[in-house]
C-alpha positions, 0 to 999 in steps of 0.5 A, a space after each residue: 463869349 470865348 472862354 480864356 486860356 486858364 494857365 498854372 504857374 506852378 513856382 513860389 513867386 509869380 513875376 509882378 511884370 506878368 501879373 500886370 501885364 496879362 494879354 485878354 484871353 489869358 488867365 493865369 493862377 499861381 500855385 506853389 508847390 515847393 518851399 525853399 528855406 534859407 539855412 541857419 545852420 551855423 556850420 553853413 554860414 561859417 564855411 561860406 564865411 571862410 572862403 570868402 576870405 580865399 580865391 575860390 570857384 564857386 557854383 551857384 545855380 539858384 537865385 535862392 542861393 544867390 540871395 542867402 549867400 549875399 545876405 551873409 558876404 558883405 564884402 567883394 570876395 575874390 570869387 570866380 562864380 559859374 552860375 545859371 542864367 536868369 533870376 541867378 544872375 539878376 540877384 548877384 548883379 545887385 550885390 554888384 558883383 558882375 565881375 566875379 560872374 566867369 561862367 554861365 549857362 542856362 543849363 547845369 551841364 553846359 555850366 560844368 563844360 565851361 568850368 571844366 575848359 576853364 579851372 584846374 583840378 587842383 582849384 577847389 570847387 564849392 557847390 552851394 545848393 539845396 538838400 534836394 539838389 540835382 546830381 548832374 553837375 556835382 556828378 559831371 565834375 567829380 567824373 572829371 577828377 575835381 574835388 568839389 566841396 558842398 554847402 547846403 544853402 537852403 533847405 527844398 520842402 515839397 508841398 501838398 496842393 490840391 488842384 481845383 480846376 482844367 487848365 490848358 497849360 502848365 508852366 514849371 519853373 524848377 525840377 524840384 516843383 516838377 517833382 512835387 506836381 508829379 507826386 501828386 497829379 497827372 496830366 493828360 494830353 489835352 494839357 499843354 506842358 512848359 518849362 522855364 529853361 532846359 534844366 527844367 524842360 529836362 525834369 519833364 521829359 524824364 518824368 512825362 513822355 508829353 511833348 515840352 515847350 522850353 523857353 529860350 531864356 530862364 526868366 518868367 517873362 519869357 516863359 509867358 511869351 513861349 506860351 503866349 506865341 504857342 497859342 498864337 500859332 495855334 
């Protein structure tokens, strides 16, 4: 009997698409190695209550700052939204607010390019993120000469997670699980490395000199089908 390809995803949540749908000779595990908490903090909640009363740009580039933002605007505000592609995107179209989506990019700073051709300097920008946010886009934009406000929307902890077995891949689905892993295990070359989007195959490649696989779209399904072809090929 040949023995299946063992996978980890290595993100909070695994996908109920994948989960029902897995192809024989795959096995997946899922294991988290971050938590992410949504802010209670007041000062927070009411400065992202106060702009949602103004014209503003805002930056979203998590679905969990999607979520937490949504849970506290209740209305339509008259928001122009840069966000990255995938998850992000899927969270603000069920609140109904495709039309405040003006720009979005499957990696930071694609996103900062387009927001940059198109925003003024004299426009505010309001960065919502996490305490271990990444520096690149807030970084690029200041670089530029825009003032950017942040506003900590959820909190990221890492968590410690041993690991039981061999896989012959592992799938990461955001830089702060890429440094969890990384702080904790290592990974030879007989494993096979996969990132969820570019922003996240970046992390990698600044972590670990092994070849990554990136999928073309930031979402699980096309995750599992960049690791389904590749072990087809092979």
């Amino acid at each position: 009997m040949i023995s299946p390809i063992e996978i980890l995803f290595t993100g909070q949540t695994l996908d109920k698409e994948i989960v029902e749908d897995i192809p024989n000779g795959f096995h997946i595990d899922h294991l988290p190695f971050i938590e992410t908490i949504p802010t209670r903090d007041l000062k927070n909640i009411e400065a992202l209550q106060k702009i949602s009363n103004q014209k503003a740009v805002l930056v979203i580039t998590s679905s969990i700052a999607a979520e937490w933002t949504n849970g506290i605007i209740q209305h339509i505000p008259d928001w122009s939204i840069a966000c990255m592609e995938g998850k992000t995107v899927e969270v603000l179209k069920q609140k109904k607010w495709d039309d405040l989506i003006k720009y979005k990019a499957e990696n930071s700073l694609t996103l900062a390019e387009q927001i940059v051709s198109n925003t003024s300097k004299e426009q505010p920008i309001y960065y919502l993120g996490s305490n271990l946010r990444l520096e690149h886009l807030p970084y690029f934009l200041r670089e530029q000469g825009y003032t950017i406000h942040e506003i900590e929307a959820y909190q990221t902890k890492y968590i410690i997670q041993p690991i039981q077995k061999k896989y012959n891949a592992i799938a990461f689905l955001s830089p702060s699980g890429v440094k969890s892993f990384f702080t904790q295990h290592s990974i030879d070359e007989t494993t096979s490395i996969f990132a969820i989007g570019h922003t996240t195959g970046q992390s990698l490649k600044e972590i670990s000199n092994m070849e990554v696989i990136i999928s073309p779209l930031v979402n699980q399904k096309a995750l599992f089908n960049t690791i389904y072809n590749y072990y087809q090929l092979i």
